[in-house]
Structure formats: C-alpha cells, structure tokens
ZATOR-677547 format. One record per residue: residue number from 1; residue in three letters; chain; x, y, z of N, C-alpha, C in turn. Coordinates in nm, 3 decimals, decimal comma. Example, Ala and Ser with C-alpha at 12.3 -4.5 7.8 and 13.67 -1.06 7.14 Angstrom:
BEGIN
seq; type; mol; nu; nv; nw; cau; cav; caw; cu; cv; cw
1; ALA; A; 1,319; -0,569; 0,780; 1,230; -0,450; 0,780; 1,320; -0,330; 0,780
2; SER; A; 1,285; -0,225; 0,708; 1,367; -0,106; 0,714; 1,290; 0,003; 0,787
//
This chain:
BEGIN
seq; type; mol; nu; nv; nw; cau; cav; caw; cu; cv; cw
1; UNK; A; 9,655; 8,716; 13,635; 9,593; 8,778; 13,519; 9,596; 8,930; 13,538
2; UNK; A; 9,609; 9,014; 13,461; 9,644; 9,134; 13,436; 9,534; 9,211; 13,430
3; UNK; A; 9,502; 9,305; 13,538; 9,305; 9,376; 13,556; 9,277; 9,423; 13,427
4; UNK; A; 9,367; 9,508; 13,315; 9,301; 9,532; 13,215; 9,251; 9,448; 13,111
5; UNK; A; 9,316; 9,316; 13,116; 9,260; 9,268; 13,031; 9,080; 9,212; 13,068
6; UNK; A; 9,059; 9,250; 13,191; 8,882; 9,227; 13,217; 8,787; 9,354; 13,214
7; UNK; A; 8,874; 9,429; 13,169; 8,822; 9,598; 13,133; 8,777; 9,533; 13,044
8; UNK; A; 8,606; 9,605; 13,054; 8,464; 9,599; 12,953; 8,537; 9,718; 12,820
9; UNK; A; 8,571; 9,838; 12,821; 8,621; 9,860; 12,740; 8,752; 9,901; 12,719
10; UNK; A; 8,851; 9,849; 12,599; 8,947; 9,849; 12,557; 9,026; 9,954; 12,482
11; UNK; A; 9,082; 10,061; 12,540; 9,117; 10,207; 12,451; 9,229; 10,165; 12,323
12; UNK; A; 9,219; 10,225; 12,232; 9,316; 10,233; 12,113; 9,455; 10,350; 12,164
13; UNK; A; 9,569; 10,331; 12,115; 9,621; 10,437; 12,149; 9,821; 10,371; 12,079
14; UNK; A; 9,822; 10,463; 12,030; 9,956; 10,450; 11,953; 10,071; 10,555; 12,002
15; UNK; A; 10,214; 10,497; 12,026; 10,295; 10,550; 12,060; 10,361; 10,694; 11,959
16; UNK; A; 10,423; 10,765; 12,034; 10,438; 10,909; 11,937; 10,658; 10,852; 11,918
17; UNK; A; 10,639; 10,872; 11,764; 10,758; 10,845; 11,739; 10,890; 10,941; 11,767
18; UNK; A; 10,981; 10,867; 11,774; 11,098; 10,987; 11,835; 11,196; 11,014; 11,706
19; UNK; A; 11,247; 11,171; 11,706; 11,282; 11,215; 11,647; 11,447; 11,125; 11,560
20; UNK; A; 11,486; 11,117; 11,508; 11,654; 11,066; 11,477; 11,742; 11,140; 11,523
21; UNK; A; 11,710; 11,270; 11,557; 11,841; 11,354; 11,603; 11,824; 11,333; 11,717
22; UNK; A; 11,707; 11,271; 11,808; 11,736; 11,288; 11,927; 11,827; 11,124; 11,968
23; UNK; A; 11,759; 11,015; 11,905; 11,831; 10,894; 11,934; 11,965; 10,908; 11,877
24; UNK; A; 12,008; 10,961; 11,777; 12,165; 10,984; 11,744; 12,231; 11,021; 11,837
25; UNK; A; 12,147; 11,155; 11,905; 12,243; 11,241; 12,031; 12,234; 11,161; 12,145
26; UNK; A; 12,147; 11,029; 12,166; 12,209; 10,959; 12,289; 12,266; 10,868; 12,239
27; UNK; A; 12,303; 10,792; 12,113; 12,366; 10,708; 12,104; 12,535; 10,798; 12,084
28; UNK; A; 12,485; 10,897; 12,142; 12,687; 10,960; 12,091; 12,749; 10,990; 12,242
29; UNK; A; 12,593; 11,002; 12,333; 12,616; 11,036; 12,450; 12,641; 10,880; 12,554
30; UNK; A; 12,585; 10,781; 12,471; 12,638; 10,633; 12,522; 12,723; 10,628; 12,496
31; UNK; A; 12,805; 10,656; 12,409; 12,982; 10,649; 12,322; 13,068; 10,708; 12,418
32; UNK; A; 13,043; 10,800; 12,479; 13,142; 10,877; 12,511; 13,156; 10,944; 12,412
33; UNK; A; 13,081; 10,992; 12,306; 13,132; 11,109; 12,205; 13,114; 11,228; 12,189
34; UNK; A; 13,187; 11,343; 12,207; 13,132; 11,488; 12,257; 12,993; 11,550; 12,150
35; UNK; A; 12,913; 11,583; 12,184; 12,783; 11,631; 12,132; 12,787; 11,710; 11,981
36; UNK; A; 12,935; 11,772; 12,021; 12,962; 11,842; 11,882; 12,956; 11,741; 11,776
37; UNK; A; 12,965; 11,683; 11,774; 12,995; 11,538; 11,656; 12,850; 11,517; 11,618
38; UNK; A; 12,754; 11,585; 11,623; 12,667; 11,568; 11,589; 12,617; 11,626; 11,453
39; UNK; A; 12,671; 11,763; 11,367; 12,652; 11,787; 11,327; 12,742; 11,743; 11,186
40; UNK; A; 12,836; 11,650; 11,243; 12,958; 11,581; 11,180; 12,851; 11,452; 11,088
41; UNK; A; 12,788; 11,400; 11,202; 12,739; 11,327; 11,178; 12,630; 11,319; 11,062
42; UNK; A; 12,526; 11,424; 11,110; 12,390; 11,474; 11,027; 12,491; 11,495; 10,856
43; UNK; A; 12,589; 11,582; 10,867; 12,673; 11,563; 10,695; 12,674; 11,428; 10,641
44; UNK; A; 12,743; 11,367; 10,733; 12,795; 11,203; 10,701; 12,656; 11,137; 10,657
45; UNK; A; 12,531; 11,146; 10,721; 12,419; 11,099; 10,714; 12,347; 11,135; 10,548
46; UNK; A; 12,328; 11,274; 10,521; 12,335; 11,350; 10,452; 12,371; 11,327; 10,326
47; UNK; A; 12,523; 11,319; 10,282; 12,535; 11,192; 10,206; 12,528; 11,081; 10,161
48; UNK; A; 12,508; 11,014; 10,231; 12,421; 10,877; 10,165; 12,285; 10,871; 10,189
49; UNK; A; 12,208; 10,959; 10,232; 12,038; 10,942; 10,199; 12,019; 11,056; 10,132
50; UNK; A; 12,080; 11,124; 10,116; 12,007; 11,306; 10,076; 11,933; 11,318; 10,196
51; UNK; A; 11,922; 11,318; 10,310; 11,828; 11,336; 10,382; 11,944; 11,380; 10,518
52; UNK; A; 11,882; 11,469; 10,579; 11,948; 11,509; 10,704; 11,881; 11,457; 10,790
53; UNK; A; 11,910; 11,445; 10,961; 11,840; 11,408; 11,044; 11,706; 11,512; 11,048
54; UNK; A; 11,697; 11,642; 11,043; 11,562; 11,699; 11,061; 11,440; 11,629; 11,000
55; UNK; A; 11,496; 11,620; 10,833; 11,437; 11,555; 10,726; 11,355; 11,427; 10,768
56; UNK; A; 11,385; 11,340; 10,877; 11,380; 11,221; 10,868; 11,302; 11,208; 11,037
57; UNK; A; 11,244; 11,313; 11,049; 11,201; 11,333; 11,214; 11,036; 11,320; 11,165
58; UNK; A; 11,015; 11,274; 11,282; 10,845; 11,281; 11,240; 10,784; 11,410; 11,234
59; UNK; A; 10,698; 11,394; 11,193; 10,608; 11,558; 11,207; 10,532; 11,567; 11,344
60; UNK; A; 10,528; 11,700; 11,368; 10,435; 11,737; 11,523; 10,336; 11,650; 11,533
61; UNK; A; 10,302; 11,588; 11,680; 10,229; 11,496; 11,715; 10,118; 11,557; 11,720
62; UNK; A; 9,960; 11,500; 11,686; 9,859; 11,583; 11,662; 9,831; 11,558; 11,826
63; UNK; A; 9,737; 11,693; 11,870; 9,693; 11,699; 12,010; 9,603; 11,585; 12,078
64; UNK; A; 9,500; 11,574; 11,978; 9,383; 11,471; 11,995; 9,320; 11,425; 11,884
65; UNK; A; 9,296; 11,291; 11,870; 9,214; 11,238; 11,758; 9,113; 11,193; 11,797
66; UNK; A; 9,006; 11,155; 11,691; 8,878; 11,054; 11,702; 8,837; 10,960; 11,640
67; UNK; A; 8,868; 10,866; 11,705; 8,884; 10,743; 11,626; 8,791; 10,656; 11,633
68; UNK; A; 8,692; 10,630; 11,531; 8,559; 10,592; 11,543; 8,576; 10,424; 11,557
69; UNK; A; 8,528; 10,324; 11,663; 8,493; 10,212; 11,666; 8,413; 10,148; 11,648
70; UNK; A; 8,408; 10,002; 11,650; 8,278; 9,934; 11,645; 8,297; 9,846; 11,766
71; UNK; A; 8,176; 9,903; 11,852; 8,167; 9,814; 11,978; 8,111; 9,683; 11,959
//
C-alpha cells in the first residue's frame, strides 16, 4: 500500500500545461528533423487553424493559488 494514501490530509494540485512549440520542437528533434523546420511548420499549422503555435500555448502559470476546501 502506498504511504500517501494513509496521509490524514490529501493536497489538490494540477499539472502546468506545456507549450505546442515546445512538444513540436521535440517531436522534430525525435525525427531527426533540423530545428529550422520549425518555423516551416508553425506556417503549415497556421493554415489550417488560423492559429500559430504561440497562439495555442498556454498562458503564464500563476505563482500560487488558494483553493478553498471542505474538510
């Protein structure tokens, strides 16, 4: 059995999402495809969403929240 699950209390906490330009640039860097192709890509992208990779990146992760429970 796994010790946290006998932790009296249980924290909330959500993962911070990753950008698209950055998973594009390793899926080009798994390819073998030179880095330049990236901006090849963001066009190609571009056209069929209207949306560029920046566009489509999450926004700055907030520092700290407070997230009210019920114990």
């Amino acid at each position: 059995m796994h010790p946290y699950l006998n932790h009296p209390l249980q924290l909330l906490s959500k993962r911070n999402p990753i950008s698209a330009r950055v998973i594009e640039e390793q899926g080009l860097a798994l390819a073998v495809i030179p880095a330049s192709y990236i901006d090849d890509l963001n066009e190609r992208i571009r056209r069929q969403t209207s949306f560029t990779l920046d566009d489509m990146s999450p926004v700055t992760a907030v520092k700290s929240a407070i997230i009210p429970t019920f114990l």
